[in-house]
C-alpha positions as CSV (number, residue, x, y, z in Angstrom):
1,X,179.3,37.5,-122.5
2,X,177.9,36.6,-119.4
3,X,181.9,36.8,-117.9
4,X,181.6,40.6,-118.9
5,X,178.5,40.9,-117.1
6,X,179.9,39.2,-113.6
7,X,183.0,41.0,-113.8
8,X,181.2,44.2,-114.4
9,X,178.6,43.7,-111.6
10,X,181.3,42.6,-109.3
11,X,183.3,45.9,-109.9
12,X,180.5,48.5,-109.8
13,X,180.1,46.4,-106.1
14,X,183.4,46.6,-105.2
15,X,183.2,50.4,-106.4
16,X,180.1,50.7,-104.1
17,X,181.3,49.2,-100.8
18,X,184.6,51.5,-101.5
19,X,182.6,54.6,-101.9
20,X,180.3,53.5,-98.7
21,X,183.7,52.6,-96.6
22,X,184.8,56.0,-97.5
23,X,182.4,57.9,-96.8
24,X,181.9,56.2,-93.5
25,X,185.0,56.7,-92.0
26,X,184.9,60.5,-93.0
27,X,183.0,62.9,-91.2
28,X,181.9,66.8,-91.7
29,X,182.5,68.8,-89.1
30,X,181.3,72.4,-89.1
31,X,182.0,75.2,-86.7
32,X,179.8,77.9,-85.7
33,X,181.0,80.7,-83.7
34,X,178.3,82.8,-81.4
35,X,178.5,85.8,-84.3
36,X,177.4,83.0,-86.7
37,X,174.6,81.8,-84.9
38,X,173.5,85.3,-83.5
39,X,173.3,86.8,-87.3
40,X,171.5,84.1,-88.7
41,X,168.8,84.2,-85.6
42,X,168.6,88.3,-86.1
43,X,168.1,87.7,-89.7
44,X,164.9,85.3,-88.6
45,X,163.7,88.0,-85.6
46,X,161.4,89.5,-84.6
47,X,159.1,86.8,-84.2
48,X,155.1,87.6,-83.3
49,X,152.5,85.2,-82.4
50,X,149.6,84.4,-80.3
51,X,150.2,82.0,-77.5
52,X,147.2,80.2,-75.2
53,X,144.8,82.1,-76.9
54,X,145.7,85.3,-74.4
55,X,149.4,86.2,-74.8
56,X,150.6,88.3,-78.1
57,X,154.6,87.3,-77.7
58,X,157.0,89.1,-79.4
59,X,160.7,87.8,-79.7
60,X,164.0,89.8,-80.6
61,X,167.8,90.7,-80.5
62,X,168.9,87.2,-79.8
63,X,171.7,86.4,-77.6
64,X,174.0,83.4,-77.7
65,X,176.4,82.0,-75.1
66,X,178.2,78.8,-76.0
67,X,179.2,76.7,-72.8
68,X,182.5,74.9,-73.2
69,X,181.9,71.2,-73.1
70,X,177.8,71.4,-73.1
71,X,175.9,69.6,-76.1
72,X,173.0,73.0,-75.8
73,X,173.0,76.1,-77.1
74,X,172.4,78.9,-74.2
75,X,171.5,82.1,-75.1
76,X,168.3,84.6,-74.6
77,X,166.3,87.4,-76.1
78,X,163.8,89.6,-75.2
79,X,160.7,89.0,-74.8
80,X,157.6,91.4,-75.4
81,X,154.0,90.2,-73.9
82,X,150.7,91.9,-74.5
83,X,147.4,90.2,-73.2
84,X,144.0,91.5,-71.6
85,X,143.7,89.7,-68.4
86,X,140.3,90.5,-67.4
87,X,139.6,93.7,-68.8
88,X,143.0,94.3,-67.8
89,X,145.7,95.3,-70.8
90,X,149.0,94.6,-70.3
91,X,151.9,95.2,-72.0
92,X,155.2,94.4,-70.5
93,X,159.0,93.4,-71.6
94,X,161.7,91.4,-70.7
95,X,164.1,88.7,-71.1
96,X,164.1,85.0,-71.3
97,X,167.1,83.1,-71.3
98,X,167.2,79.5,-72.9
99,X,168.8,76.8,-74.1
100,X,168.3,74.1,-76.5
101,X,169.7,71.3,-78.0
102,X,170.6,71.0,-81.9
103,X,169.1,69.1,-84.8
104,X,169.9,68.4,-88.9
105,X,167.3,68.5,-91.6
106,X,168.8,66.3,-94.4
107,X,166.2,67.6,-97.2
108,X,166.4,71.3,-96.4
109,X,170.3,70.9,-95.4
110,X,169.7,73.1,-91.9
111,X,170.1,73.5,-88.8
112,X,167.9,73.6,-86.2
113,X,167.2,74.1,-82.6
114,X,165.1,71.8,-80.5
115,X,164.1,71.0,-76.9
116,X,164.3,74.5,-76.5
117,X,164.3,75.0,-72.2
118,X,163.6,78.7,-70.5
119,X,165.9,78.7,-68.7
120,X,165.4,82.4,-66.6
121,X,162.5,84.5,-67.3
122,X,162.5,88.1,-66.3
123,X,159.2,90.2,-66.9
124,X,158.3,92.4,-64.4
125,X,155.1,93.1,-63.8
126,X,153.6,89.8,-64.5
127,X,151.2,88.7,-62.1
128,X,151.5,86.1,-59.6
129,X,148.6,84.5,-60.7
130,X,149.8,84.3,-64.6
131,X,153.3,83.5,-63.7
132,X,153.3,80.0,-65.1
133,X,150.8,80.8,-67.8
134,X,153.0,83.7,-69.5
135,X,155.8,81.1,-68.7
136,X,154.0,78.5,-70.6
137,X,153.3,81.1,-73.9
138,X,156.6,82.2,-73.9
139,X,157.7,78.7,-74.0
140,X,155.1,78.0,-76.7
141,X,156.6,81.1,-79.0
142,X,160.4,79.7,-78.5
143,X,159.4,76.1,-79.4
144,X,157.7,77.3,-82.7
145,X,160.2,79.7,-83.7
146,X,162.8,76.9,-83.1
147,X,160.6,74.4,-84.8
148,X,159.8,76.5,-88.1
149,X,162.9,78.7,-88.4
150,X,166.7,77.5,-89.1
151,X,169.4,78.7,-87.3
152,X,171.5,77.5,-90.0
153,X,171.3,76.6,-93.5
154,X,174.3,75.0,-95.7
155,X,175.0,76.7,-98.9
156,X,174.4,74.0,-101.6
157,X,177.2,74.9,-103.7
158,X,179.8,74.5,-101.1
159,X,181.6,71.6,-100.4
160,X,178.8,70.9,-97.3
161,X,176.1,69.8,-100.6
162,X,178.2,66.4,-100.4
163,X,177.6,66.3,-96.3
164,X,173.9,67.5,-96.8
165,X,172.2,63.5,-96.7
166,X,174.4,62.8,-93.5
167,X,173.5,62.6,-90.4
168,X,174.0,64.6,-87.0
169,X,176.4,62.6,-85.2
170,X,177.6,64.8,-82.5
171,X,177.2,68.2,-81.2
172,X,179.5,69.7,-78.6
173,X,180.7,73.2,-77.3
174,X,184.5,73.2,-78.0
175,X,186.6,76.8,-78.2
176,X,183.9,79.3,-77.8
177,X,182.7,77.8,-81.3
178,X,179.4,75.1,-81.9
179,X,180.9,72.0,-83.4
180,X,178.7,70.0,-85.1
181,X,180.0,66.2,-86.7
182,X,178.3,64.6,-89.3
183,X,178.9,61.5,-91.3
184,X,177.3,58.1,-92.0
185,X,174.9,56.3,-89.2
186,X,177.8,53.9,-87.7
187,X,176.2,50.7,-86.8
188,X,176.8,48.6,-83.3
189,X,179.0,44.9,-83.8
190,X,176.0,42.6,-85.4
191,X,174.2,45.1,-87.6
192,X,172.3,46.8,-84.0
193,X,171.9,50.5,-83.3
């Protein structure tokens, strides 16, 4: 009896460190081209919010521009800011172009951008002397509708359900398309990170 037991809690190890070496050595890779990215963005637009307590900001028609070899997404979209700046309403549009790195959300299987950097900003009309403020709210805007919106989300009854409690290993920019590998947390010589 207790032979049955060994050789039975031996093989559902064996099975186990299998199943872990194979899953390890196997990595997702998915492929997003800019249409991908720019639908599911223009699906999630226009945002609206109040920034700095002054500046209404408006975001819309997204742009994407994926850089061979870069590790961020670069893109843009327009920008639409409203404030009253001492007794004085404005209401002027733009562009902002940005970029931002990328991020995975295991529980909610999506994608996500982060870091998000403005990269130009082009409002004219701004005043000199709210220049860095308006800067600042748009900013603000592109970090929480990074932050709360995904610009990707994996089907769960695709083959990516089995990829969705991986993690982000690697992001890149490779033939005009966003390549993003995922697989098992490998693990430095001597169990270190």
């Amino acid at each position: 009896m207790m032979r049955n037991i060994i050789i039975i809690v031996v093989g559902l190890l064996a099975l186990a460190a299998a199943a872990f070496w194979m899953l390890s050595r196997n990595d997702y890779v998915f492929r997003f081209s800019e249409e991908d990215l720019r639908g599911h963005l223009d699906a999630r637009l226009p945002y609206e919010g109040r920034h700095l307590f002054v500046f209404d900001v408006t975001l819309d028609n997204p742009r994407i521009d994926l850089v061979e070899g870069s590790d961020r997404v670069a893109g843009g979209v327009d920008v639409m800011l409203k404030a009253d700046l001492a007794g004085r309403e404005l209401a002027l549009s733009g562009a902002a172009d940005i970029s931002s790195g990328v991020r995975y959300d295991a529980d909610e299987r999506a994608f996500y951008m982060t870091d998000p950097a403005v990269e130009a900003l082009r409002i004219p009309g701004v005043p000199e002397s709210y220049a860095n403020r308006a800067n600042s709210a748009i900013s603000s805007a592109l970090g929480e509708f990074y932050r709360t919106r995904p610009i990707y989300v994996l089907e769960a009854d695709t083959a990516a359900k089995s990829a969705a409690r991986l993690l982000l290993k690697d992001v890149a920019v490779k033939d005009e398309h966003l390549v993003v590998t995922m697989g098992l947390k490998e693990t430095a010589p001597g169990g270190a990170d």
